[in-house]
C-alpha positions as CSV (number, residue, x, y, z in Angstrom):
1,X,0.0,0.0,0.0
2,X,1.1,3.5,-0.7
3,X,2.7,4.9,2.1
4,X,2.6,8.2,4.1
5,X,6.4,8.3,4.9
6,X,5.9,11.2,2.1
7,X,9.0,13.1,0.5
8,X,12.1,14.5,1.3
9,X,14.0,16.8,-1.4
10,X,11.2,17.8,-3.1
11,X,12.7,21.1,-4.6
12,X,14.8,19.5,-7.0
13,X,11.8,16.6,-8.2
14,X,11.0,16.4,-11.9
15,X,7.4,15.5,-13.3
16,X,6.4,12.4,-13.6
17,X,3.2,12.6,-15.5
18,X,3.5,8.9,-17.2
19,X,4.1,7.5,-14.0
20,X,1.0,9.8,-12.6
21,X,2.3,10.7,-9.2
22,X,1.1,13.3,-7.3
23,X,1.5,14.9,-3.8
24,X,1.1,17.9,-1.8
25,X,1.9,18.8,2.2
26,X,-0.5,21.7,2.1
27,X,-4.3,19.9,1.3
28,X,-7.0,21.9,2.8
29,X,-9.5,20.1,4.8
30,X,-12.9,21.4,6.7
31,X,-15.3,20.1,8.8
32,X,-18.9,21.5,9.5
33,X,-21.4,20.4,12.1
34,X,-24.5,22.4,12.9
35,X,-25.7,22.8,16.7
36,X,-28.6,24.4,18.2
37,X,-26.2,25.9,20.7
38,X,-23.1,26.9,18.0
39,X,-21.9,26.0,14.8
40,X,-18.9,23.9,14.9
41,X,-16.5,24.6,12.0
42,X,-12.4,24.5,11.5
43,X,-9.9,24.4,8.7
44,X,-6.7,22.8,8.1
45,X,-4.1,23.4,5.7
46,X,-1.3,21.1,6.6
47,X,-3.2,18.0,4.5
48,X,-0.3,15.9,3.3
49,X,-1.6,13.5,0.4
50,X,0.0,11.1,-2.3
51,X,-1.8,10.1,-5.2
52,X,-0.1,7.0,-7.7
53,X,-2.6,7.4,-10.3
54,X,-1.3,4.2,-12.5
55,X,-2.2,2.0,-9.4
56,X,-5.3,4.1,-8.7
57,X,-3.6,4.0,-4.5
58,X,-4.3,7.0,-2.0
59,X,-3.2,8.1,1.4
60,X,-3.3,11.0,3.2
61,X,-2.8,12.3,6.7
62,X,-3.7,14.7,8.6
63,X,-2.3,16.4,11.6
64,X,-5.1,17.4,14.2
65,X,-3.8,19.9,16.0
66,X,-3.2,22.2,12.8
67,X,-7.3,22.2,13.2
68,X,-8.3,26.3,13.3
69,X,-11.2,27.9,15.0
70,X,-12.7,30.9,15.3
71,X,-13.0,30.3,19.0
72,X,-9.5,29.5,21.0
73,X,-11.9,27.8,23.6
74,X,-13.5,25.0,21.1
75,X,-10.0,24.6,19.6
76,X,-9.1,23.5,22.8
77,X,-12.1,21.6,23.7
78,X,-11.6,20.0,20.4
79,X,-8.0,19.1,21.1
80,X,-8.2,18.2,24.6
81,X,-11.5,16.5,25.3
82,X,-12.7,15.5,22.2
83,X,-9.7,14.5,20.0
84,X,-7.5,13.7,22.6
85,X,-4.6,15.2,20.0
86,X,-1.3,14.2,22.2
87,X,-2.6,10.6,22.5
88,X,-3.9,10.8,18.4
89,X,-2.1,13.6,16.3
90,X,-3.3,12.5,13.1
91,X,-6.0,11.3,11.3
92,X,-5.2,9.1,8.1
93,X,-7.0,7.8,4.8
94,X,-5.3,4.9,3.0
95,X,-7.2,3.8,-0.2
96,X,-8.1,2.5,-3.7
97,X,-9.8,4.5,-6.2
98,X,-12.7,2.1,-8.0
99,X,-12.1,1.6,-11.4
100,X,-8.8,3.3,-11.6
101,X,-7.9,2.1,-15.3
102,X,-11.2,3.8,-16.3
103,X,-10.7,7.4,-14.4
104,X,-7.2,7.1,-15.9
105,X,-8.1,7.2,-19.5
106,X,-10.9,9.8,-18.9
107,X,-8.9,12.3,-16.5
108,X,-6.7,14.0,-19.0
109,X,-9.7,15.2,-21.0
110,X,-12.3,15.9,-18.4
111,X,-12.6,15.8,-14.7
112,X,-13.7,12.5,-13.1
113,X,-16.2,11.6,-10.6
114,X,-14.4,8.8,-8.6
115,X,-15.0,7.0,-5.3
116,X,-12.2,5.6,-3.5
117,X,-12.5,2.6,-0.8
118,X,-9.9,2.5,2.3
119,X,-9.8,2.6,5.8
120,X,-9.8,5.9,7.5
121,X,-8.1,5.5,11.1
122,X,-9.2,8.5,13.6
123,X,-9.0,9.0,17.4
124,X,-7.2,5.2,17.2
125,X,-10.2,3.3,15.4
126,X,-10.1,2.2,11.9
127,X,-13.3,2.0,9.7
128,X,-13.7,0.7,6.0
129,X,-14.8,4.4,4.3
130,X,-15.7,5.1,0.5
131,X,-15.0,8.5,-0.2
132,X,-16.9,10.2,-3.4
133,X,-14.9,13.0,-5.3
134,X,-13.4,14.4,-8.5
135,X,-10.1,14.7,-9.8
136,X,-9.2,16.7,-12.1
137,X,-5.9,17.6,-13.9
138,X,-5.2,21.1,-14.7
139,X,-1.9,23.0,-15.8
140,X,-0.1,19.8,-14.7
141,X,-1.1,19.3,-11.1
142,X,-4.3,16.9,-9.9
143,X,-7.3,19.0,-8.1
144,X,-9.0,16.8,-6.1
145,X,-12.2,17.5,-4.1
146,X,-13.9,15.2,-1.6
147,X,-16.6,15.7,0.3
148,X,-18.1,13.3,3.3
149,X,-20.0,12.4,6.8
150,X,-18.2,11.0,9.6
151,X,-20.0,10.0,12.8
152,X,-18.0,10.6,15.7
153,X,-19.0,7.9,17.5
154,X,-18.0,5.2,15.5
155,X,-14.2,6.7,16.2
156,X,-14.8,6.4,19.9
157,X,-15.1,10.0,20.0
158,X,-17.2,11.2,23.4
159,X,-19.5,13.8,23.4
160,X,-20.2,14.8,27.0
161,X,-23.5,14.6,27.8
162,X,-24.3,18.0,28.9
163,X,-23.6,19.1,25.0
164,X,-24.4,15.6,23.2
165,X,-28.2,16.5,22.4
166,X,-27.3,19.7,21.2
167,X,-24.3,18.8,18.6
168,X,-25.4,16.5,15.5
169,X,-24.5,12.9,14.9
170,X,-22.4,13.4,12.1
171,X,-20.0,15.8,10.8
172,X,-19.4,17.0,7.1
173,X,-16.1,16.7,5.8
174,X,-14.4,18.9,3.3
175,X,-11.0,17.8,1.2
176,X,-9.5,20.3,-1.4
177,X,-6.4,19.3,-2.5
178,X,-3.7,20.6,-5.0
179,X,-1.1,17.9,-6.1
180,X,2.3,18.2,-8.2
181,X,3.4,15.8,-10.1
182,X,6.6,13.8,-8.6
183,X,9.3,11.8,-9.7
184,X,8.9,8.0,-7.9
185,X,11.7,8.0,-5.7
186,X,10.2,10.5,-3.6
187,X,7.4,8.7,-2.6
188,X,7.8,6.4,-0.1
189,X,6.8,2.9,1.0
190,X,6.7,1.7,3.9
């Protein structure tokens, strides 16, 4: 499986477009969850991904505690008592996009609706996911957008009971991400 040990030297990398790899350290992800009491929203933009388009493979990890608010409070709620960052700093996704030969022929000319299926490990539990998205290529790098629901529960995740009826059961997900092309050697397996 394609690895997350990601890339070292990455200056001085050359494209690789027929061997359709593509990376980035700075993917954007959101999540949204509405609430009677507040709105619970945050950004990210320290997304690390690698894409191997010519085995259809994906992973991506992302660090928790580079989560923003626009309250310093639930940042730290969020980090301390629901996330439990020190003990979990990162949430990953490591995948297969479906019909990969398929999406391959088709991307160059027109952006793809894909789905990809993978475990997505968060606060120390792993669940089977299938993610539904686009890729796209455009002036040599691969867009990719994602979007999803994730119940916090099924990661173990505790909601305290004084709050738990007023925050909903899932939370939508947002991935934007902006890849270069890379030459093999830099990405890593493990």
């Amino acid at each position: 499986m394609l690895g997350l040990g990601l890339l070292l030297g990455l200056a001085g990398a050359e494209p690789a477009w027929g061997q359709g790899k593509y990376m980035t350290r700075a993917g954007h992800i959101s999540f949204f969850s509405a609430s009677i009491m507040e709105d619970i929203e945050a950004r990210n933009d320290k997304v690390a991904a690698v894409f191997d388009l010519s085995t259809g493979q994906i992973a991506f990890s992302v660090p928790i505690h580079e989560f923003q608010f626009k309250r310093t409070l639930m940042q730290e709620h969020f980090n301390e008592n629901y996330m439990e960052s020190d003990k979990f700093p990162k949430a990953t996704f490591t995948g297969q996009l479906l019909n990969a030969a398929q999406v391959l022929k088709q991307l160059p000319t027109s952006a793809q609706t894909v789905e990809a299926e993978g475990n997505l490990t968060m606060h120390g539990v792993t669940h089977k996911a299938i993610v539904t998205g686009t890729l796209q290529l455009r002036d040599g790098q691969l867009v990719v957008f994602a979007y999803f629901n994730v119940a916090p529960a099924d990661y173990s995740i505790d909601i305290p009971l004084l709050v738990r009826e007023h925050i909903a059961k899932s939370v939508s997900v947002r991935i934007n991400l902006t890849c270069d092309a890379v030459a093999p050697a830099l990405v890593s397996q493990p």
